[in-house]
Each structure stands twice: as structure tokens, then as C-alpha cells.
N, C-alpha and C positions, 0 to 999 in steps of 0.2 A: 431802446433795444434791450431784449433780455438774452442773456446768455446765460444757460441753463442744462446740467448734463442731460444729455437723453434717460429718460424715465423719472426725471426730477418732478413733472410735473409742468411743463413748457402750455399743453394745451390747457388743462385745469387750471394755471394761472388767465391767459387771457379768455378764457368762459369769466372768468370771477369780474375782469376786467370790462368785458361787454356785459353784466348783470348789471353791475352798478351803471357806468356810462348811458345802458338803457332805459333803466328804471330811474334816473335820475334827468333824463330825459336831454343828456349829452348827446347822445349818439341816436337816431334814429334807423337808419340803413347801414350793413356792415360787412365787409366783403370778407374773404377769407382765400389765399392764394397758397395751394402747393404746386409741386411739380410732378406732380405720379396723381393718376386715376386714386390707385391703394389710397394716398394718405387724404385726400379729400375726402372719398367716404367715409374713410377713420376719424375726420377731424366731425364732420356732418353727425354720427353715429354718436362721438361722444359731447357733442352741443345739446344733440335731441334729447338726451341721457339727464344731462343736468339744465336743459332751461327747456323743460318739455312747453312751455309755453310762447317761445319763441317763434314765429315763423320762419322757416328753414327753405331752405331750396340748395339744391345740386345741379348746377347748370349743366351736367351732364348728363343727367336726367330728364326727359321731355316729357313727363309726367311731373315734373318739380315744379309751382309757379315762379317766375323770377323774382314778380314783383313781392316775394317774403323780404322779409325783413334781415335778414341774413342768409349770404350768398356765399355759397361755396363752388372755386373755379379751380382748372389749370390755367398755367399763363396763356397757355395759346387759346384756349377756349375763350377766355376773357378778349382779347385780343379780337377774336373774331365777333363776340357778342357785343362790344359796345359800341358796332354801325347797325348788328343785323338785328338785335332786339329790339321789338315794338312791344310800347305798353298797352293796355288793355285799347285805352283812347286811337289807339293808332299810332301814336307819336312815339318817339324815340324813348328811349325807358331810362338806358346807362347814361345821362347827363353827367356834365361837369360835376354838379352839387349832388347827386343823386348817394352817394356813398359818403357818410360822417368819418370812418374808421375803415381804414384799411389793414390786415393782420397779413406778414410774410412770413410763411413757414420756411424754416431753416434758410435764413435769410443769407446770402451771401453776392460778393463783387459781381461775380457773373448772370446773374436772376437781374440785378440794376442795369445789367449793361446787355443786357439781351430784349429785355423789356421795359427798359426806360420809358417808356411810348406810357406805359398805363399808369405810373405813377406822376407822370408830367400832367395828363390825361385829369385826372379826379384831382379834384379839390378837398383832400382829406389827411386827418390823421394818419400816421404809420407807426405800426409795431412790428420793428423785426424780433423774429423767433430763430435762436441757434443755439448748436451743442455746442460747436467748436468754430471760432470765426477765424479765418485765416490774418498770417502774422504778417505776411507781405505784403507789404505796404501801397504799392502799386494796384492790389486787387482789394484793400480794405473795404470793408462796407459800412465803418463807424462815420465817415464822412458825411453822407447821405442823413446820418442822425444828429449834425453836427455835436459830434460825440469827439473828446480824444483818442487818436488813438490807443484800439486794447481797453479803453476803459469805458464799459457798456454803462447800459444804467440802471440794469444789475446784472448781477454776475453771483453765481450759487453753482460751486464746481463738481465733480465727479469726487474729489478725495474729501470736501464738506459733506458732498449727499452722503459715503457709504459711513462717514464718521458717525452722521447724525442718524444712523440708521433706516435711512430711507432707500438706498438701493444696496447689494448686495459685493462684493470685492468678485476678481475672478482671480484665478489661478494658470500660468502658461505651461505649454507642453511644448517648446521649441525642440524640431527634429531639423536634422539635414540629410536628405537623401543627394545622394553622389549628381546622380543628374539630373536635377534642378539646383543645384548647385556649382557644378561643373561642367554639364554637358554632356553627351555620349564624343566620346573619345575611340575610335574603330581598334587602336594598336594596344587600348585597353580592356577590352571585351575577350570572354572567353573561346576557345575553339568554335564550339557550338554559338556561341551567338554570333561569330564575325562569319560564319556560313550563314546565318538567317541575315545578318545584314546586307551582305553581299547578292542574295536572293530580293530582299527587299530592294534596293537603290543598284538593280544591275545593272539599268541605260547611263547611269550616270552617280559614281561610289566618292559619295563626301570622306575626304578624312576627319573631319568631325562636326558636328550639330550639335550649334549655341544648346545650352540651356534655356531660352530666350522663345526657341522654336520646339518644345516640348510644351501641350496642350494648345500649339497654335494650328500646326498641321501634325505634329507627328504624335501620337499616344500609346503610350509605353504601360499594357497591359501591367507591370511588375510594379510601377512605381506607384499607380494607381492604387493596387491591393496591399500594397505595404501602406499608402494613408489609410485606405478603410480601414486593413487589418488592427493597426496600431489608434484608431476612433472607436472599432468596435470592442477593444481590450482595458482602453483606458478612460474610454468615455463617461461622464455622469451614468448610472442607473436610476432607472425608477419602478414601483412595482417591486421590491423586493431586493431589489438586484439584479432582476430577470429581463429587463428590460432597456434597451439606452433609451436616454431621455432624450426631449426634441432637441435640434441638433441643425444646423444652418450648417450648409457648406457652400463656403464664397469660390464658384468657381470661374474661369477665365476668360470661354465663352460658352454659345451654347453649345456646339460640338463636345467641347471637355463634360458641362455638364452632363447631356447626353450619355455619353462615356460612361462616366462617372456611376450610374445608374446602372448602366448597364452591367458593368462590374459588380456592382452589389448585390444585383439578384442573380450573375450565377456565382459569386461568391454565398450565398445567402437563400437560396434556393425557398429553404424554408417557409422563409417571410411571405411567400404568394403574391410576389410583383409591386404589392403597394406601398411597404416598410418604407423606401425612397424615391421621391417622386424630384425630375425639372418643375422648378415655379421661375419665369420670366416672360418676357414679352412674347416671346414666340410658341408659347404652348399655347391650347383651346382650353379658356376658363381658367384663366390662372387664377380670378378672385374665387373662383370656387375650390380651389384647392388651398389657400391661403386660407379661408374660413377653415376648409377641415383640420388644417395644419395650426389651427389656434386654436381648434378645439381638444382640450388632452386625453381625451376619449376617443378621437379617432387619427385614422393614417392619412398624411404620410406623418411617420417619427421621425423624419430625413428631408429636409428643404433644402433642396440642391439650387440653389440661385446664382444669376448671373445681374447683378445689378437689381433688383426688384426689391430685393431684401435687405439691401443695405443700409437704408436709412427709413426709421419712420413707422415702422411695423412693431405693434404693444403686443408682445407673447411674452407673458410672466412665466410660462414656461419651460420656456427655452435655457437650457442647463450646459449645450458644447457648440461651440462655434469652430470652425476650421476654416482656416485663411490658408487656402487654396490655391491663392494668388497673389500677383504683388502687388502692393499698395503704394502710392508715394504721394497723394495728399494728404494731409495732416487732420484736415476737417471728414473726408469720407473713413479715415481710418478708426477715430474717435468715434463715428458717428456707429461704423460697424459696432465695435465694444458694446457699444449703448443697447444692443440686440438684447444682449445677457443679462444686464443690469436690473432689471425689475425684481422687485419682489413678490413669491408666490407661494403663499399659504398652503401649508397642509399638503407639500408634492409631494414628501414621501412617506405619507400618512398621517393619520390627525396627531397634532402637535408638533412634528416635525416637518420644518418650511424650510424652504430655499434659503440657505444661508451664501452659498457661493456656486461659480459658474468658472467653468471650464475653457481655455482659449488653446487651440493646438495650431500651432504654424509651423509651415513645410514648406516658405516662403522666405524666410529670414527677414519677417517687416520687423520684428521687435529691434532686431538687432540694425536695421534700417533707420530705425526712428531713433535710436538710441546714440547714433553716429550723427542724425541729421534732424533733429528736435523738431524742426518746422516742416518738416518735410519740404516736398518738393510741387507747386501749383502748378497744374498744366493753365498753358494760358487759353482763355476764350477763343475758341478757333470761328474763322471768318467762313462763310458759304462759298462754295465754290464759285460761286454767282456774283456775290460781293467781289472777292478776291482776282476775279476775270476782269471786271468793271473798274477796281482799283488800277491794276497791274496796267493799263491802258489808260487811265487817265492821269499816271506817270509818265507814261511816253510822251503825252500828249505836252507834257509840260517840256519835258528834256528836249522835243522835240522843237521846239519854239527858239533855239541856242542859235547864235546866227550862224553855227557851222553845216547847217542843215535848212538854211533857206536856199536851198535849190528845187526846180522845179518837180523831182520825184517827190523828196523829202514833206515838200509842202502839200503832195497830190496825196500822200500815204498819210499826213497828221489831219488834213480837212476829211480822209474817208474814215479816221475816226473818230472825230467831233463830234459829226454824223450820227455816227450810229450810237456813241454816247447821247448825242441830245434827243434822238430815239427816244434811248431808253427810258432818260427824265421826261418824254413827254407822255410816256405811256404808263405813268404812276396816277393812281386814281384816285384825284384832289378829294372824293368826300370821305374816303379812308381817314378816320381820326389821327392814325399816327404820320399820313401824310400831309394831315392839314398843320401839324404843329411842326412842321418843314416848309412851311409854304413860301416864306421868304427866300429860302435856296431854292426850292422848285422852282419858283416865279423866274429866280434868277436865270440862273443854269437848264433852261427849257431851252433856252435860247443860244445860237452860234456865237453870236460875239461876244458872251461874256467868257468862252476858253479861245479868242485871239490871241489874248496874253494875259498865261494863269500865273499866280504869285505862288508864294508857299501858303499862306492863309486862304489863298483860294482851293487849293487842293488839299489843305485839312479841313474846311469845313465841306468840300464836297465828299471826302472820307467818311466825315464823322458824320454828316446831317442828310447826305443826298444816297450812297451806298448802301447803308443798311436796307432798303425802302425797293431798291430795285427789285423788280419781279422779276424772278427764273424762269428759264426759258424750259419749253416742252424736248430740247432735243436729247441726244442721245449721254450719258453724263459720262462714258468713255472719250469721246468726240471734246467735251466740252475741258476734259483734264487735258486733255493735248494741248488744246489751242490756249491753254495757261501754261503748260510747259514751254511752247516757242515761242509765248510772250515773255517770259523770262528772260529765257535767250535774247529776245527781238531788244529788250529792257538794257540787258547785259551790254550788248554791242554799243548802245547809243553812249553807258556811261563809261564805256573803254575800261569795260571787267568781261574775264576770259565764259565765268561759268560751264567750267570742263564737265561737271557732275551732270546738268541738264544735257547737255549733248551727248552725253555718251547714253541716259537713258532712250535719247533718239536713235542713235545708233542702234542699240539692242532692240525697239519698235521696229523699225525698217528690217534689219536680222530675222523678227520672228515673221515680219508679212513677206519677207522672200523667199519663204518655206509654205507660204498659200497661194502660190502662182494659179490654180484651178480654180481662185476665186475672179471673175471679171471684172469687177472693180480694182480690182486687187492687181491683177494682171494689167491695167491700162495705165496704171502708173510706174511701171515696174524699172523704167528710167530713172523715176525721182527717187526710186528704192534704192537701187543700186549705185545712184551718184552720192547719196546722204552716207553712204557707206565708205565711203572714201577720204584722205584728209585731206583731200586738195580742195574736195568741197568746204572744207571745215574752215582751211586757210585762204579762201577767196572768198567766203561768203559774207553778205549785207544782210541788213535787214529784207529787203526787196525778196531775197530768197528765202529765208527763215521762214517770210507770208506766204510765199509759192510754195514751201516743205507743207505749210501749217494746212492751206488749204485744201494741197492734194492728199495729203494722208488722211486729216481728223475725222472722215467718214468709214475709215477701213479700218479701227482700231478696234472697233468690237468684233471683228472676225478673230483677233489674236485669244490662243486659247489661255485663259488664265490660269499661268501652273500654280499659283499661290492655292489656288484651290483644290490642288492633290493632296489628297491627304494620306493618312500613311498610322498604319494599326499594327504595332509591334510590341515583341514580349521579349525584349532583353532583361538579365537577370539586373535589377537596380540594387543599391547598399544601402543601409543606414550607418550615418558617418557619424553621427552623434544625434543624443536626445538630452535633455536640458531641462528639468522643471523646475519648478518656482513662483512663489509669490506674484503679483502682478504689480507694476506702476501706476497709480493714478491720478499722477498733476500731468495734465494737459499745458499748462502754462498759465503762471501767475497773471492773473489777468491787473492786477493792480501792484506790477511790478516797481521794481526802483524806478527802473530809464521810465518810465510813465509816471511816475512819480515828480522826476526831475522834470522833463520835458513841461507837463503842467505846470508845476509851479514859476518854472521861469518864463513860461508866453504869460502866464496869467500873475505877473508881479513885476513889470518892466518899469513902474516907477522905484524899486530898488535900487540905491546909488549904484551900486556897483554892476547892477543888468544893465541901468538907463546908459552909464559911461560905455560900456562895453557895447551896445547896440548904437550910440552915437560916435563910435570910433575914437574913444578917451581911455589911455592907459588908467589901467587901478593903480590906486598906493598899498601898502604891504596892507595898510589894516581894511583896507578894504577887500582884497583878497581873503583874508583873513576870517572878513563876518560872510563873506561867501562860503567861502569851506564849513565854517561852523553850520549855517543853515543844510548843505548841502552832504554833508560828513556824518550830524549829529544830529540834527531834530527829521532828515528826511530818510535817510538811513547811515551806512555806517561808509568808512574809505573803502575797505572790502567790498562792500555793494559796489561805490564808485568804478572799483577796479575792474571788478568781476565783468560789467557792464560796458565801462567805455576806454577801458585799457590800459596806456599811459596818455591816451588825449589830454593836454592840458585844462584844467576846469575851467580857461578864461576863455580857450578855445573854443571848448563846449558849448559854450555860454554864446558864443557868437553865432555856430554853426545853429543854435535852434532855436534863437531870437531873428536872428540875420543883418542887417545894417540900416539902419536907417535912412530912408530915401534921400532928405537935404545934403545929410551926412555923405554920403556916397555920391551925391551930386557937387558937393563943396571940395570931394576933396580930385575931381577932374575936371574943377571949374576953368582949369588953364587951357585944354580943349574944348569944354564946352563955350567958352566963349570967344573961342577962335576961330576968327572970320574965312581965313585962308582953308580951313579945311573942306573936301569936297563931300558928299552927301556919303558917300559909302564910310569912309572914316570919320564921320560922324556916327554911322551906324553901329560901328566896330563897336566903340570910345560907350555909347549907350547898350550897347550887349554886354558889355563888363560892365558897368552900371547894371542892368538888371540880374547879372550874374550874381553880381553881390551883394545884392538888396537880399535877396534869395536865400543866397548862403552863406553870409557872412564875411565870405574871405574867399580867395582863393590860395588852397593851400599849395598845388602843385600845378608851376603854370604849362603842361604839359597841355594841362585841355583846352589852352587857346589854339591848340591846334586840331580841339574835335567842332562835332558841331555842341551849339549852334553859330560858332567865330568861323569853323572851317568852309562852313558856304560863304563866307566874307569875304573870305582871302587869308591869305597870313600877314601877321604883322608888320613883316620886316618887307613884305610889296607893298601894302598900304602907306605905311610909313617910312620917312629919311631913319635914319640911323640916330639921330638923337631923338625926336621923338617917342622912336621905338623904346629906346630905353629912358627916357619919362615916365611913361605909359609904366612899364615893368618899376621902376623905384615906387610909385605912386600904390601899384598893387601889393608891393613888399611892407610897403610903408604901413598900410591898412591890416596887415598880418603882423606885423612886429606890435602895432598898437594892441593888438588882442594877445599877443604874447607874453609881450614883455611887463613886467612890473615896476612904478618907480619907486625909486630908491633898494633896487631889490640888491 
């Protein structure tokens, strides 16, 4: 995996990489994967460039042949072309073998876990490509490369690249305007504007509006032309100084963008409309305005983007960025920066090139990332299709408890067996990504294997059988309901209140008993009015949650969607401060201490002192000793230590990321385990700590014998008599003082 700042040079290394591997006759066929239309032409555009002799193809193109010798896809394109592609023969084209090398552009956790299918799929190499790889652990994609974590297999950063001269530093311009900062506040506005408010919001007068909802629905002509103004004052020039230079503005969505434009040109009349144009998905020809927008000869000199532009787009350029918007992953934030970073000959006349690039935030991300280094990863969100199919094949399991074999109970879990084994039966086996499920298809096609689901029956129908399910054509208001009162329905079974879903039902029913002229609408208007009430709330089953779910989920789309009022205001906004300065540019040591340590000690466990510690064997002083030394003085310094991992003790450390050795861990509960009296669940207990601590070394706080995975067990103290119980605990203590304690200390 190479991790490489944007403009470093990410593509131009693997070209270099497919030259050799080809002409050397490693590789023969070679795929190439982004996720945007934009950067696969871009990637295609610049292969052509430098291995003109190569055959190319754009499977987005149906003028491309496939069968060239290197392939350029989106994930879904790929996804669908390797059942529906025929090779010239007739026969199937995308085989197992058919691709030597596979290259990921700007590789990351969620691209694996969305599309897992096509790397399971090819029998090939893989090179991921990224700027910035995410730090959290949970979403790592160094795994996939059995790489250490954070440590690629190379790594060339942003503050290397601008050292070496190969990309360019920027410069910030941090403002704070009052409300996107604060909010509009009504009791804070002046005479004249709490009368336009009051005009604005008369059916219904907020005392104040989040910051949060400024450019979502409401747009505040003032705040708007204070960014432009203060972009088009202190923006890069080009041409003289006559000119602002190109200039990306990240904005929130398309409506802001929109906006945003539209401010400019009557702010800017001059310009004759084109100076600022929207580029994203929903304009007509966005690649054609992107070519014009990279070429520095023509308009637009203003790339108002909403996502399109953020990663992945080579304008050398490009001199002002404005972040528009808030950011809180760490990897799209980076990736943004990387806009500016190139270098560009001769911008503001020959001999003088682009030295530096401009970043203006009205957002407060610097100061965001500066609080919160890794930012923040939104997690991989599930389809609503998945997440309907989950949420029910949970009931189906809870449902199975013997407090619920009665005859309704059993008549509501078999109607949805049913319509779960439905849905596995209507997944179509020659779909490639459902033939490498075929095991659980095979399985779970059928009723009796959910008679009686485990927990490993329901994570690998999670993990292997839900992604796959096909969505249904109906209405997708309808289909959010009937996941809202499955929650509910979820909620009741595990005796949890979930007050928040119900009261979003309440407000549904609320806004359909103000459409009584609808018929549909009108024929239910009993179940409207009962769901309105708390007696429904405090007498209801599941049984009526499904009679709520059924009668309403068709009448939802009549409800008018106020989120979609929007609302065009020119309150007078402030600038509360403006901030300039230098810019940062370590992204994060990628070959930090704690990766330093962490390596060294999986990868030296015959060291006395690792092996003792991983076998549950107190150190002697000097053994501590030649530990500290390695770990203090040849890997870094105590201050590293500190800085890193606290005051953890270093013996503890040592255990937490070696873990315990199985025998070890097994000899030292041999007095349960080989105790015949115990019954199978306290057995199971007795080996869940065992694997607890194989894992983690220890338990340091036994607080979490009472989460899961012990708390679907039971607790200790019903498992077990009272001496036992506290066996169990000495024994656990016992294996934590070993990692503590020193002899002779």
C-alpha cells in the first residue's frame, strides 16, 4: 500500500509500476478502480499519456474494448460487468484469473467493506493508493495489506513532499462569522431585522436557529457575501492582480452551492454569469465544465463544488480553496488541501510559478482538527434494505425465548421466517457476489435452519447473507416506517422503552390527521387517532405496533415534507474574528513511536522478557530493565513512551499487545476446566475469559464481566456459588499482578 500526499505523484508511481510488471511480463491484464466517473478518466487520460502503447479501455465507455489490457472501472460498474461481460468468443470475459494486478484508488476501510465481493472475486495482486489512511482502528484498511497498523509500504508525506520541493505550502485565512458560529439568535438581531424575521417565520417564530440549519434550509444573503466579499479581497490573484485565481468552494449542498452563485453574479454583475459556476452531480455536464475549469484560459475561475471536487481532481492551478463547510474526517479533509498543492509553472508570468496556495475557512475545521487530530469517521452506513432485513432477523432470534412460545408469538416469528427466506430465495445464484455466499444461501434459503438461530447464526446471516439482498421497488417513505416500528416492535421484545421512535410516530399520525381529505388517509383515521394517545402507548404489543405499521406505511408519502421549506433571508451577519497564518502540514507520523513499539514487540516474542510476559511469568528487575532500555533508548525516547501511552505500565503494555498465551491462559483455569461438576454454560463463561485474555492480555477492570460478550452469559455470581465466584476473580487478579508486579522489586 502506498500512502502518498495528493499531488505527490500517487498515479505516476503506479504507471511506472504497471511499465515494469508489464514489460517484464508479470502482469498481463490490470484493472484500475475509483470511485467517481472524474477520476477514472483522469486516471485513463494520464496511462494514455505515458504508456501510449498500452491498451486502455474505460468500461464506461462502450466504445472502449474491454478486452485491452488495462481496465479502467467504478466499483459498481465492475460489480456489474463481471457476470454481464462477454468476451469476443461469447464466453465470459472478467474470470477469476483474468486480472494479474489490481490498483485502488485512494484506498480506504469502507471501498473493502462495500465491495469486498470484487476483491474476493479476482485472483490478483492489490495496490492500494491514498493520501490520508484513516487512524481508527476499527475502519483500518492496512489489514487487507497485512501491513502494521499506520505502517504502509511506503509512506512520502505532505510536509516531505513540500520540503523536497515537489508541492507547494498553503497559507490559512480562518474567519468566524457570528452565525455559523452561533446561530441566529431572534433577541439578538436588530429592530429591522427581528421585523424581517417575524415576516419570514410568522406561522410559526423560532427563538433561535442552530447554526447547524444555516445553508441546510435557511440562506442568509449577508453571510454569504461577507465569504465572497472577504475571497474576492483576499483571494490569490492572477494576471496582474486583476484577476482571482481558480478557486474551489467546498460547499454544503447543492441548494447552498446554487446560492452561492447566485450571489456572486449579483454581487459581480460584471463578470457576465460565467466567472462562477456549480460543478457536481447534479448539474448537465459537469465533465465539461471541469475540463473548462482546468483549463486557465477559460471560465469558470470559481468551482463551487459539492463533493465532486474534493478528492482526486490535478488543477496545478488552482491558488484559493474555501471550506465552506464542515469537515470531520480526517482523510476527506487532507484530501481536500491536496486541491492546492500542485505545482504550477509560470502562473503569474514567466519565471514566476506558484509558490503557495491559499485556504480560507468560515467553518472552524482547522481549529476542529486541531482539538481533534483524527478527526471524526462517519461509520459505513447500511441500506435501508439491509437494515429492514437485519432489524427482523433480530426479532426473529429474540423471538425464539421461551417467554414468547405462545400461539400468536409463534404465528408473528413463522410470518417472518417467511418472508425472510423469501428474500434469500430470490438472490440470483449466478450473480458472482452471490455465488461466493453460496454456503449461507444454500443454508438459510430454507425454514428450518431460523427454527433455532444462535448468535453466529445471525452474524454470519449479517455479514454474508444481508448485504446481497435485493430492494424492493416500493415506496422508500413506506419502507422508513416499517423500519421505525420495527424498532419499536425490537424494543418491546427486549423490555427497552425506545420513547424517541415513538414519539416520531406520534408526530407521523399528527401530521396525517391534518389530511383527512385524503381516502386513504381518512379510512384509517381510528388507528390515527388511537396512536395519539398514551393509553395506546401503555397497553400496546408488538401485535399492534404490526397493525400501526401496516395501516399507516402507505399514507406516509402524503405527509408534506417541511424539511424541504426553505427559507432565503438577509439578516445583517458579523465577522467576529479573522486569523491568518502559516499552514500545518503533518497529517500524522505515519512511522510513529506506538507503531514502532507495537511492531517490535509482536514481532520479537522470543525476547526474555516479551516471552515471560506473554506466558504469564513476572520479570526480574534486570529484566525490566533490558526492556526499558530497548523500548526508552534504541526505539525512542521515555517522553515518546509518555507522550503515547501515559502512565500504562511498560510490563503492562507489553501484555496488552502481545496478549497471553493460550496454554498459559488455559493452565492457569485448569481447576475449571477440568472440573467435571460444572454445567455447559459455566463452562462457556470460564472459556469467554479465556478468550478474553488470550486477546488482551489481562483484564484490567473487571467491570466488563458484566458487558458483553459475558453479559449474554449471565453474571457470575448466578453462574457460580460464591467461592467459586471469587476463584474465578483471584485467578483473573492473579494474571494481572503477574504483568504488574516485578520480582524483587
Amino acid at each position: 500500500m502506498l500512502v502518498m500526499a495528493t499531488g505527490s505523484g500517487k498515479t505516476r508511481t503506479v504507471i511506472s509500476l504497471v511499465d515494469v510488471l508489464t514489460r517484464h511480463e508479470w502482469v498481463k491484464n490490470a484493472l484500475f478502480l475509483a470511485d467517481r466517473t472524474a477520476l477514472v478518466r483522469q486516471a485513463k487520460n494520464n496511462f494514455n499519456n505515458l504508456l501510449p502503447n498500452l491498451s486502455l479501455c474505460n468500461l464506461l465507455d462502450s466504445k472502449d474494448s474491454p478486452e485491452s489490457r488495462m481496465v479502467f472501472s467504478t466499483y459498481p460498474t465492475m460489480m456489474n460487468a463481471i457476470d454481464e461481460t462477454k468476451a469476443v468468443n461469447g464466453g465470459k470475459l472478467f474470470t477469476v484469473g483474468h486480472f494479474d494486478l489490481i490498483i485502488i484508488d485512494e484506498a480506504h476501510r469502507s471501498v473493502y467493506k462495500k465491495y469486498q465481493a470484487i476483491f474476493d472475486y479476482f485472483d490478483a495482486l492489490l495496490i492500494g493508493l491514498t493520501a490520508t489512511p484513516k487512524d481508527d482502528i476499527d475502519k483500518n484498511t492496512y489489514h487487507i495489506f497485512d501491513l502494521e497498523n499506520n505502517v504502509p509500504t511506503y509512506a512520502y508525506e505532505l510536509d516531505e513532499a513540500i520540503s523536497d520541493g515537489y508541492l507547494v505550502p498553503y497559507n490559512t485565512v480562518e474567519t468566524e462569522l457570528k452565525f455559523l458560529e452561533e446561530g441566529i439568535h431572534y433577541h439578538e438581531l436588530s429592530d429591522e431585522d427581528k421585523e424581517k424575521y417575524e415576516e419570514t417565520f410568522a406561522d410559526d417564530l423560532p427563538d433561535f436557529i442552530s447554526s447547524d440549519k444555516l445553508n441546510t434550509w435557511l440562506f442568509n444573503d449577508d453571510t454569504i457575501d461577507k465569504v465572497l466579499t472577504l475571497v474576492m479581497q483576499k483571494g490569490i490573484k492572477v494576471e496582474g492582480g486583476d484577476k482571482l485565481g481558480k478557486t474551489i468552494i467546498f460547499a454544503k449542498n447543492h441548494k447552498h452551492a446554487e446560492y452561492i452563485v447566485e450571489r456572486f453574479d449579483k454581487l459581480h454583475p460584471e463578470y457576465g454569469g460565467n466567472f462562477a459556476r456549480v460543478i457536481d452531480n447534479q448539474v448537465n455536464y459537469a465533465q465539461d465544465l471541469i475540463d473548462k475549469f482546468s483549463d486557465k484560459n477559460k471560465l469558470p475561475q470559481i468551482a463551487v463544488s459539492v463533493d465532486m471536487l474534493d478528492t482526486g481532481i490535478d488543477i496545478p492551478e488552482i491558488v484559493n480553496l474555501v471550506f465552506f463547510k464542515k469537515i470531520r474526517s480526517k482523510a476527506k479533509f487532507w484530501q481536500m488541501i491536496g486541491r492546492g498543492t500542485r505545482l504550477c509553472k509560470d502562473l503569474f508570468g514567466p519565471g514566476i510559478d506558484k509558490e503557495s496556495f491559499l485556504i480560507f475557512d468560515f467553518c472552524g475545521n482547522f481549529e476542529f482538527f486541531r482539538v481533534n487530530p483524527n478527526g471524526k469517521e462517519v461509520k459505513e452506513a447500511q441500506s435501508l434494505t439491509e437494515k429492514i432485513f437485519n432489524i427482523r432477523v433480530d426479532l426473529v432470534k429474540e423471538l425464539q425465548r421461551i417467554d414468547y412460545q405462545e400461539e400468536r408469538f409463534i404465528e408473528y416469528r413463522n410470518k417472518l421466517i417467511t418472508k425472510l427466506v423469501t428474500e434469500v430465495k430470490l438472490l440470483n445464484r449466478e450473480n458472482f457476489a452471490v455465488k461466493q455466499q453460496l454456503k449461507y444461501v444454500d443454508k438459510y434459503c430454507w425454514a428450518e435452519a431460523w427454527r433455532s438461530l444462535g448468535t453466529l447464526d445471525v452474524s454470519n446471516i449479517k455479514e454474508h447473507i444481508a448485504p446481497l439482498i435485493i430492494p424492493d421497488t416500493e415506496d422508500e417513505l413506506a419502507k422508513r416506517f416499517d423500519y421505525l416500528m420495527l424498532t419499536i416492535e425490537l424494543a418491546e421484545v427486549l423490555g427497552k422503552s425506545n420513547s424517541k421512535a415513538k414519539d416520531n410516530v406520534v408526530k407521523t399520525a399528527h401530521a396525517l390527521e391534518k389530511l383527512g381529505t385524503i381516502p386513504q388517509v381518512l379510512a384509517q383515521k381510528d388507528i390515527i387517532a388511537k396512536v395519539q394517545t398514551d393509553k395506546f402507548w401503555a397497553e400496546a404489543d408488538i401485535f399492534d405496533y404490526e397493525m400501526v405499521r401496516e395501516a399507516l406505511r402507505d399514507l406516509i408519502k402524503f405527509i408534506e415534507n417541511t424539511d424541504a421549506k426553505v427559507y432565503y433571508t438577509n439578516f445583517t451577519d458579523e465577522i467576529l474574528n479573522i486569523n491568518e497564518g502559516p499552514g500545518v502540514y503533518t497529517t500524522g507520523n505515519l512511522q510513529n513511536y506506538r507503531n514502532k513499539v507495537n511492531t517490535y514487540l509482536r514481532e520479537h516474542q522470543n525476547f526474555i522478557a516479551i516471552h515471560k510476559l506473554k506466558n504469564n511469568k513476572q520479570l526480574t528487575r534486570d529484566e525490566l530493565l533490558a526492556l526499558e532500555r530497548i523500548l526508552w533508548k534504541e526505539i525512542g525516547t521515555k517522553d515518546d513512551y509518555v507522550r503515547e501511552f501515559g502512565d500504562t505500565p511498560l510490563t503492562v503494555l507489553v501484555r496488552q499487545v502481545v496478549g497471553l498465551d493460550q496454554n498459559a491462559a488455559n493452565e492457569a483455569f485448569s481447576v475449571f476446566l477440568n472440573n467435571q461438576n460444572l454445567d455447559s454454560k459455566q463452562i462457556r463463561f470460564v472459556k469467554t475469559i479465556i478468550d478474553y485474555i488470550v486477546k488482551n492480555g489481562l483484564i484490567m477492570d473487571k467491570r466488563v464481566l458484566q458487558k458483553d460478550p459475558f453479559k449474554s452469559l449471565g453474571s457470575i455470581t448466578d453462574l457460580f456459588n460464591i467461592e467459586n465466584a471469587i476463584k474465578i476473580v483471584s485467578i483473573i487478579d492473579r494474571i494481572k499482578k503477574n504483568a504488574e508486579e516485578v520480582l524483587g522489586a
